[in-house]
C-alpha beads as a LAMMPS data file, in Angstrom:
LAMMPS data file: protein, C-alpha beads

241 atoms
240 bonds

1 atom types
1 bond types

-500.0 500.0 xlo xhi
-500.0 500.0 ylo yhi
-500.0 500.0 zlo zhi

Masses

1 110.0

Atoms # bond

1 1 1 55.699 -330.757 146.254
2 1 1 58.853 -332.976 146.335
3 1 1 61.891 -331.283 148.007
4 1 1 65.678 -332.404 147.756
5 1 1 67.973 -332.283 150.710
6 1 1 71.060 -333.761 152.120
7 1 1 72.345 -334.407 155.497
8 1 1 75.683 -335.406 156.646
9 1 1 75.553 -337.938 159.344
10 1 1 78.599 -339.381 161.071
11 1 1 80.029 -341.795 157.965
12 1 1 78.099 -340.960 155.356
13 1 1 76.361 -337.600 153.814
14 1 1 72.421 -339.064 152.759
15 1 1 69.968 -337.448 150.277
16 1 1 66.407 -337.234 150.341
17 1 1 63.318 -336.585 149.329
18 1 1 61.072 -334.251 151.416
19 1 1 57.259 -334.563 150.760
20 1 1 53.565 -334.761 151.984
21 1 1 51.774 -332.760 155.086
22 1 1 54.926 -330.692 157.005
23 1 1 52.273 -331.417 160.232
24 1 1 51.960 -335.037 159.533
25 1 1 53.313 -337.906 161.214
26 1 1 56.485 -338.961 159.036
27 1 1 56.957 -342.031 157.745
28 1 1 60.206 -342.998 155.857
29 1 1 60.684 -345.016 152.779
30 1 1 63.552 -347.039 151.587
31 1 1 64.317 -348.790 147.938
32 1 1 65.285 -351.767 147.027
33 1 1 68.839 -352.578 145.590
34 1 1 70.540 -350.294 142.618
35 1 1 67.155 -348.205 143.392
36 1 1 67.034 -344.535 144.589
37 1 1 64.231 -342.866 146.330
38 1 1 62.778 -341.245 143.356
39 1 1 61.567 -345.028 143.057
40 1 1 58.513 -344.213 145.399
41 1 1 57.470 -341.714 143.278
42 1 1 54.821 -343.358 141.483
43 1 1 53.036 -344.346 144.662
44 1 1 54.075 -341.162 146.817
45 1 1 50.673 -338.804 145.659
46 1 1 48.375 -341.453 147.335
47 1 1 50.182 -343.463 149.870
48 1 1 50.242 -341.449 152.732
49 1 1 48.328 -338.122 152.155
50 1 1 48.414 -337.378 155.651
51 1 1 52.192 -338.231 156.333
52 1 1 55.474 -335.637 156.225
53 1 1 56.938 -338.377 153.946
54 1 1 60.927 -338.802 153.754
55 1 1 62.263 -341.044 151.204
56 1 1 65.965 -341.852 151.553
57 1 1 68.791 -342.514 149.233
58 1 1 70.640 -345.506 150.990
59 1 1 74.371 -344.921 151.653
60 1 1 75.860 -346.362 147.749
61 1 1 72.527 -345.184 146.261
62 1 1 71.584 -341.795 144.185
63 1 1 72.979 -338.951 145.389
64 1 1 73.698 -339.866 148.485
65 1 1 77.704 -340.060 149.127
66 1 1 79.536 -343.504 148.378
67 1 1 80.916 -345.008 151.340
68 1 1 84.358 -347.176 152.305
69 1 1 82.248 -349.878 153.527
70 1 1 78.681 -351.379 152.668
71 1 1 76.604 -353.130 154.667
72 1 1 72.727 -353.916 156.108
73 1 1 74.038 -353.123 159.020
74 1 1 75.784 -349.871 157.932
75 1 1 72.380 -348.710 156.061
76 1 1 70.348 -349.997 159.271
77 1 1 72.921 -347.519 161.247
78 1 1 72.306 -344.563 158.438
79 1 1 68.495 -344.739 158.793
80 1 1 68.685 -344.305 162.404
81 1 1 71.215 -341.447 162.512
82 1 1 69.065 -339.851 160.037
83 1 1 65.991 -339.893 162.611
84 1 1 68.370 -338.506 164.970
85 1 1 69.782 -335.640 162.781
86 1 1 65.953 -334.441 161.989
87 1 1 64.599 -335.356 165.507
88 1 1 62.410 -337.766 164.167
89 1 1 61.958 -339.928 167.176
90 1 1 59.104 -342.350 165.877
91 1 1 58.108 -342.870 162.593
92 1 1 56.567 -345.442 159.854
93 1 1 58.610 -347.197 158.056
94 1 1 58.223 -348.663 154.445
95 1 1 60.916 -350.818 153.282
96 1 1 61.590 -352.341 149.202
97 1 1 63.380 -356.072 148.713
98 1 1 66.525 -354.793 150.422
99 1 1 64.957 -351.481 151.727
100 1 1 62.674 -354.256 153.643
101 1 1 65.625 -356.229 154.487
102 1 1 66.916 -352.387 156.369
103 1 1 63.690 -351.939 157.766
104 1 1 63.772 -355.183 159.585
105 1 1 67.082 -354.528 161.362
106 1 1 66.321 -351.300 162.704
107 1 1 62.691 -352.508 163.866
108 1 1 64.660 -355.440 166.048
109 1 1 67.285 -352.797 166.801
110 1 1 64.861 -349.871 167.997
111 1 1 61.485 -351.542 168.032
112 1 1 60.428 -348.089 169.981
113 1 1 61.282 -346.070 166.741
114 1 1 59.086 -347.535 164.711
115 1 1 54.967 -346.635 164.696
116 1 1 53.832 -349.120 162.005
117 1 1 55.705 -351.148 159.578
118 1 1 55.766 -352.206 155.780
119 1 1 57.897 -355.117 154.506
120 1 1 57.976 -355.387 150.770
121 1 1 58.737 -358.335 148.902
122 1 1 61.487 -358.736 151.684
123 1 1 64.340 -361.118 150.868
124 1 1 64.034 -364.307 152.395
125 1 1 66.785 -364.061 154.874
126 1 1 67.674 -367.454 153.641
127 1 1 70.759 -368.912 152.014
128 1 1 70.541 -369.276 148.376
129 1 1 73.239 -369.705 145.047
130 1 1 75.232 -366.978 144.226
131 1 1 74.949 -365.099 141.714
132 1 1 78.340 -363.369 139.882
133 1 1 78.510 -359.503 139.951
134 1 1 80.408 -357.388 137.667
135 1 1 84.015 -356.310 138.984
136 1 1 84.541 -353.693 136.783
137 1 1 81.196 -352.853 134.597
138 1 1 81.211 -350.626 131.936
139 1 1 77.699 -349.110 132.440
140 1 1 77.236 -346.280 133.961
141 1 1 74.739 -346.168 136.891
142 1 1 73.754 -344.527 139.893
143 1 1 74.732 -347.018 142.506
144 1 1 78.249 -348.222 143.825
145 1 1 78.982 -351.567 142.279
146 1 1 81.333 -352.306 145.403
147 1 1 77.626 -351.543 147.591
148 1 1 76.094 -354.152 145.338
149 1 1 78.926 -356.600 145.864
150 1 1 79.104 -356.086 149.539
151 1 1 74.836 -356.347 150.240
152 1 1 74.715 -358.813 147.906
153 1 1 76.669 -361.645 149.475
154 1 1 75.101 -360.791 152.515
155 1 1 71.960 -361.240 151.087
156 1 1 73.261 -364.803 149.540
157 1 1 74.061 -365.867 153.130
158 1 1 72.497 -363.888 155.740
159 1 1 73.014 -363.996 159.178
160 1 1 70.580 -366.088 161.256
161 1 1 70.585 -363.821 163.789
162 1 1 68.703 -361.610 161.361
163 1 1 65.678 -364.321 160.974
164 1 1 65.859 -364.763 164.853
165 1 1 65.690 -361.292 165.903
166 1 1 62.010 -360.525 163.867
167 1 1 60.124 -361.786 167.563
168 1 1 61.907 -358.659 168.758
169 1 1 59.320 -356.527 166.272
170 1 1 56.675 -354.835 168.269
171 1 1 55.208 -352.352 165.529
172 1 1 52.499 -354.131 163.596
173 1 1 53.732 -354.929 160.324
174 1 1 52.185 -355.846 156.798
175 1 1 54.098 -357.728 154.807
176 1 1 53.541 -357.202 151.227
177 1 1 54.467 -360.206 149.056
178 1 1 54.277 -360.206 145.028
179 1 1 52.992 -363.920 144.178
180 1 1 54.227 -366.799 142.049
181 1 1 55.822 -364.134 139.719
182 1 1 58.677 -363.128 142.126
183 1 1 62.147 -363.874 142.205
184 1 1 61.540 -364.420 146.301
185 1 1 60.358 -367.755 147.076
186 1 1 56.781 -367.092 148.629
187 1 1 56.848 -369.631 151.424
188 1 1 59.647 -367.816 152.769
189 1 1 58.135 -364.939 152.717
190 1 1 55.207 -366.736 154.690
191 1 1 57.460 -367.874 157.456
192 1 1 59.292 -364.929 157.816
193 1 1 56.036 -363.249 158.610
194 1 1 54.820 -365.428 160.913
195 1 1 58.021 -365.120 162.840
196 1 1 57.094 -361.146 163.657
197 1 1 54.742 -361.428 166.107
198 1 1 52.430 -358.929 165.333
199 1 1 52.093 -358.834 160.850
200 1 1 49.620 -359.554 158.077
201 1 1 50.827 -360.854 155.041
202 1 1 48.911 -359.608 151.569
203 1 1 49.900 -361.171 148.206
204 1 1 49.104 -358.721 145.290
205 1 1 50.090 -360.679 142.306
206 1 1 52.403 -358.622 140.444
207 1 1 55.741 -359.780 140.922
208 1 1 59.112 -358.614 142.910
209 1 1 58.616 -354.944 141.816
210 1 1 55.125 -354.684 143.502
211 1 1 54.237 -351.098 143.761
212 1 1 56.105 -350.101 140.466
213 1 1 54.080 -352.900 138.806
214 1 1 50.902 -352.798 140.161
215 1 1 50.822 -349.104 142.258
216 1 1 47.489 -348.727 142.874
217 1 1 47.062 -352.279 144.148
218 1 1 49.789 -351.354 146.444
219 1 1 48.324 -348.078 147.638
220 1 1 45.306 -349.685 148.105
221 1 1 46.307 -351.891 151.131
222 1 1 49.503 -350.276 151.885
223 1 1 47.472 -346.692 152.815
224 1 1 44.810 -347.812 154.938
225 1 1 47.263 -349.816 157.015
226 1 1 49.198 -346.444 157.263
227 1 1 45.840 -344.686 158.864
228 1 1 44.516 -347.777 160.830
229 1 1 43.986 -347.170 164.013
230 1 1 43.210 -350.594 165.183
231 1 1 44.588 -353.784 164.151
232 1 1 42.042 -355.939 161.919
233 1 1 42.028 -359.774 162.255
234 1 1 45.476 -360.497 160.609
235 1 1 44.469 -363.893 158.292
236 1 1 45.954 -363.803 154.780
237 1 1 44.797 -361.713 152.046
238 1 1 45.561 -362.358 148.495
239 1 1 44.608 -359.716 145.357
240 1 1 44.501 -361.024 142.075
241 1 1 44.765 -359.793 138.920

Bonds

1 1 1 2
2 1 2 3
3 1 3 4
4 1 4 5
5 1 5 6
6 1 6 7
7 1 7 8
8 1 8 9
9 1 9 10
10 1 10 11
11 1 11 12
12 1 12 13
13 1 13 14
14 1 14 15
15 1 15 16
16 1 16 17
17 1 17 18
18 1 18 19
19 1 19 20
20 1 20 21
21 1 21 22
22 1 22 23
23 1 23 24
24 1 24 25
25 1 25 26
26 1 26 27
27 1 27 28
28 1 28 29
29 1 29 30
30 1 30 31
31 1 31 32
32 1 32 33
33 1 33 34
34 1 34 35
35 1 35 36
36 1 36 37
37 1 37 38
38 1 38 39
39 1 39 40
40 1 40 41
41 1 41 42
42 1 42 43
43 1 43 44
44 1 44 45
45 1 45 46
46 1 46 47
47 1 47 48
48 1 48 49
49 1 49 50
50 1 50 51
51 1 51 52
52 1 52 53
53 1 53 54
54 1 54 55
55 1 55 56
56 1 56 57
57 1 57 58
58 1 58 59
59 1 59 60
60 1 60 61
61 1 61 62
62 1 62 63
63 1 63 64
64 1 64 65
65 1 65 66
66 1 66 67
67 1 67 68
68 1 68 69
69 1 69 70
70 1 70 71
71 1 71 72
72 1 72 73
73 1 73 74
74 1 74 75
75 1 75 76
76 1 76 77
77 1 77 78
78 1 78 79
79 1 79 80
80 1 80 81
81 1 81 82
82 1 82 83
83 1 83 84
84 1 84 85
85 1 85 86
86 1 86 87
87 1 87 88
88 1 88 89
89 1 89 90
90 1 90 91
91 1 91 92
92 1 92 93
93 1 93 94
94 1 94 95
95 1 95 96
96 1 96 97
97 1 97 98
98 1 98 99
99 1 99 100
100 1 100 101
101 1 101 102
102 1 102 103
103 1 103 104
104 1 104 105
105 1 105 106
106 1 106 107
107 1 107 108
108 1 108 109
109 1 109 110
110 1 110 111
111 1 111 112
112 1 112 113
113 1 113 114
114 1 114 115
115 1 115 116
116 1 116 117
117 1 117 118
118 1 118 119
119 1 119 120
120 1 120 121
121 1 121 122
122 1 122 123
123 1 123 124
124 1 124 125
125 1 125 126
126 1 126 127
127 1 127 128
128 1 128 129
129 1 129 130
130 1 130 131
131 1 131 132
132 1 132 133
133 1 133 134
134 1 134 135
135 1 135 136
136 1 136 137
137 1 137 138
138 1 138 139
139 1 139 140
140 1 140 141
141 1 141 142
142 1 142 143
143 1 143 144
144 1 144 145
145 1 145 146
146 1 146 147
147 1 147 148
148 1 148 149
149 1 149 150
150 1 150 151
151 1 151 152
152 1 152 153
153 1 153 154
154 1 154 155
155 1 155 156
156 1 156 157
157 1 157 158
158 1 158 159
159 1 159 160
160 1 160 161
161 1 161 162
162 1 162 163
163 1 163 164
164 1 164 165
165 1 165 166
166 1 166 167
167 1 167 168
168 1 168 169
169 1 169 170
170 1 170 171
171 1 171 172
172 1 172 173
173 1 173 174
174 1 174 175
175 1 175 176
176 1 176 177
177 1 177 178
178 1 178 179
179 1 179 180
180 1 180 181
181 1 181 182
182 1 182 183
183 1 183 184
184 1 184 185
185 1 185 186
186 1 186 187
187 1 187 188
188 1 188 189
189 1 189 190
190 1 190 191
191 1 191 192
192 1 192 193
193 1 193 194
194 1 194 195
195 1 195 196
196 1 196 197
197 1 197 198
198 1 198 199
199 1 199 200
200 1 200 201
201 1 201 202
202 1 202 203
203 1 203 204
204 1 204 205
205 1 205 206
206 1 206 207
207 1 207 208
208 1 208 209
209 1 209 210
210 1 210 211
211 1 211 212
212 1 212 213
213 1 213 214
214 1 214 215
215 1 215 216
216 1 216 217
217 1 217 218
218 1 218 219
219 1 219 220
220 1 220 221
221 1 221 222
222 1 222 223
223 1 223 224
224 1 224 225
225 1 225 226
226 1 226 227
227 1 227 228
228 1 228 229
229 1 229 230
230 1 230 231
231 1 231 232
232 1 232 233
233 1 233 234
234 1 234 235
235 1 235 236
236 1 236 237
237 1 237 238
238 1 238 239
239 1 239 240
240 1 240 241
């Protein structure tokens, strides 16, 4: 059973969703860009079983409340509020394209917060064109197109501190990358992860939208990674169609 909640942190109020084993270790997720946490839902049955899963609505994002100012940072900041406000002091962490991007930041910010962690089709944390963005779109969504504005030129030049600071990581980390299909260049991918000291990188051919495309694919390496409790030889492993 999936329950909805809210709670108002210092800047922002978030929504969630509240599911899994109320005993389990929790584990957070976090969507990609213009996503909302109902994203997970296709994968959330078999991911973690054994987890007290909490999958957030970024500041900008679903229900949760729109903001004055957008940011990685900012949505780094929310996450770890969040653990505060529900005295979640260590937790996995699954992060989507941008959600990844999140996840990154507060794993070099808190590296003690975070059990295990799961990078998804992460952007490459490299420059790259711009891309134009709506002022004023007609089309009614469920995002802030001033969020999308603000993460995305971030996201067209990122910081290099951000590509620096992955030695900081000390969870172990799979990286989950979707093949020559996605919109992320691959080989960046590939040296991002080998800048995390401690990660496997898994290629499931499927594109940028990995566990929406191909979910059981997903489940199948993202899950046992969830439950290991050892660290398996961490060479390349790619899944094919």
């Amino acid at each position: 059973m999936i329950t909805v909640r809210t709670v108002d942190l210092p800047e922002v109020t978030l929504a969630y969703r509240e599911s899994g084993r109320a005993d389990g270790p929790p584990l957070v997720l976090l969507h990609a860009l213009g996503e909302r946490a109902s994203d997970w839902d296709v994968v959330l049955p078999d991911l973690a079983p054994g987890h007290h899963v909490y999958a957030l609505d970024l500041r900008g994002h679903g229900d949760s409340g729109r903001a004055g100012t957008y940011s990685l940072e900012a949505m780094r900041d929310d996450v770890l509020a969040f653990l505060d406000a529900l005295g979640l002091d260590r937790v996995d962490l699954v992060g989507h394209s941008m959600g990844g991007a999140v996840a990154q930041l507060l794993a070099q910010a808190a590296p003690q917060r975070i059990g295990r962690l799961v990078l998804e089709e992460i952007p490459a944390l490299y420059p790259r064109p711009a891309g134009a963005v709506p002022e004023d779109p007609d089309q009614d969504v469920h995002f802030d197109w001033a969020m999308v504005r603000a993460v995305k030129a971030q996201l067209d030049s990122p910081d290099p501190a951000w590509r620096e600071g992955l030695a900081r990581i000390t969870a172990p980390t799979l990286a989950v990358a979707g093949g020559a299909a996605s919109t992320v260049p691959q080989e960046r991918i590939a040296e991002l992860t080998r800048r995390i000291p401690d990660c496997r990188l898994v290629t499931v051919e499927a594109g940028h939208l990995v566990h929406s495309a191909r979910p059981a694919e997903f489940v199948a390496v993202v899950a046992p990674f969830l439950a290991l409790r050892s660290w398996p030889d961490p060479g390349p492993l790619i899944l094919s169609r």
